[in-house]
C-alpha positions in Angstrom: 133.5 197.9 150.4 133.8 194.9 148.3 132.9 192.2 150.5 129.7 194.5 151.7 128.1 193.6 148.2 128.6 190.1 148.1 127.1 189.4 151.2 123.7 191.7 149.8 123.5 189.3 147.1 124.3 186.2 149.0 121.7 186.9 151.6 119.3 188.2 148.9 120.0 184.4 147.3 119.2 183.1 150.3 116.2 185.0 150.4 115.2 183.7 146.6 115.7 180.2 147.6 113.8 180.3 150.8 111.3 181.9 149.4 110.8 179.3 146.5 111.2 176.8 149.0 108.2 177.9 150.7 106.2 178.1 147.3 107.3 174.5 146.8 106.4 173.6 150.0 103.1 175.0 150.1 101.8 173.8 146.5 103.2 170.2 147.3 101.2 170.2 150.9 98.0 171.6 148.5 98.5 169.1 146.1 98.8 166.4 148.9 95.9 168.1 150.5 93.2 167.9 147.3 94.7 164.5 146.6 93.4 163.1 149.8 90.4 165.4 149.7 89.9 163.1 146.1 90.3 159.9 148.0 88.3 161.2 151.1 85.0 162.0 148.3 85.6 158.8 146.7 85.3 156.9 149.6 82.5 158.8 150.5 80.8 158.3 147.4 81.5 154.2 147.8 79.7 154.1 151.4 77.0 156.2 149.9 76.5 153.3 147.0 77.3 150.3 149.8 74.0 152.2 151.8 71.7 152.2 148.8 72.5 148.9 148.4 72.3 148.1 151.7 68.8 149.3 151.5 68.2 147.7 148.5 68.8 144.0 149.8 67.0 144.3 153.0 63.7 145.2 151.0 64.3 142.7 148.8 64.9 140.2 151.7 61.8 142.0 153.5 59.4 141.2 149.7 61.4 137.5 149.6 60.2 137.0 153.3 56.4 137.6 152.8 56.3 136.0 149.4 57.8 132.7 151.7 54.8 133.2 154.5 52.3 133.1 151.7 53.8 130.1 150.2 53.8 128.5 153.1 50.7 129.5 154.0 49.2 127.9 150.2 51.3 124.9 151.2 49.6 124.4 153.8 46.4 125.0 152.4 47.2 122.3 149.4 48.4 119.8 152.1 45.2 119.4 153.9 43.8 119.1 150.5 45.8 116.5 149.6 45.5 115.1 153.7 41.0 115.2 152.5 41.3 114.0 149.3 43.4 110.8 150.7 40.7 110.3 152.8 38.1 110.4 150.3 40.0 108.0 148.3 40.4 105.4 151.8 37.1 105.9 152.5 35.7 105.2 148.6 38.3 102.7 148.1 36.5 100.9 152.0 33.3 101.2 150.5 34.2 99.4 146.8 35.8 96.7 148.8 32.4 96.2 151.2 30.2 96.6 147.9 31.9 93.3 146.4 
């Protein structure tokens, strides 16, 4: 009857240590699990701000664009200016040289 006893408590041991061993296992794998839940959120929140700014640059670029068109168009505008008022000048600068 003596050995009967030791083999309760052995198997109750075994028991205990299984039994923390699933505890262990279960908070490390929940611990493992919010960890990359963290990571997952983070790099959620990084393609979120990547977006925005995404959206950001291509209404600047869109605003840069048609400030360029109007530029170009005054350009244009000032050059055949400039293109009118050189012919003024050739043609008052023909009619000095005649008038001498």
């Amino acid at each position: 009857m003596t050995s009967l006893p030791s083999k309760t408590i052995k198997l109750s041991t075994v028991i205990a240590l299984m039994t923390f061993e699933f505890l262990l296992v279960a908070c490390l794998s929940s611990m493992a699990l919010s960890q990359s839940q963290i990571i997952y959120n983070n790099l959620l929140k990084s393609r979120d701000a990547l977006m925005d700014q995404r959206r950001y640059l291509i209404s600047e670029a869109d605003r840069l664009n048609q400030q360029m068109i109007a530029l170009k168009k005054n350009i244009e505008l000032v050059n055949g200016y400039l293109r009118d008022n050189d012919k003024a000048v050739a043609d008052v600068d023909n009619a000095l040289r005649r008038a001498q």
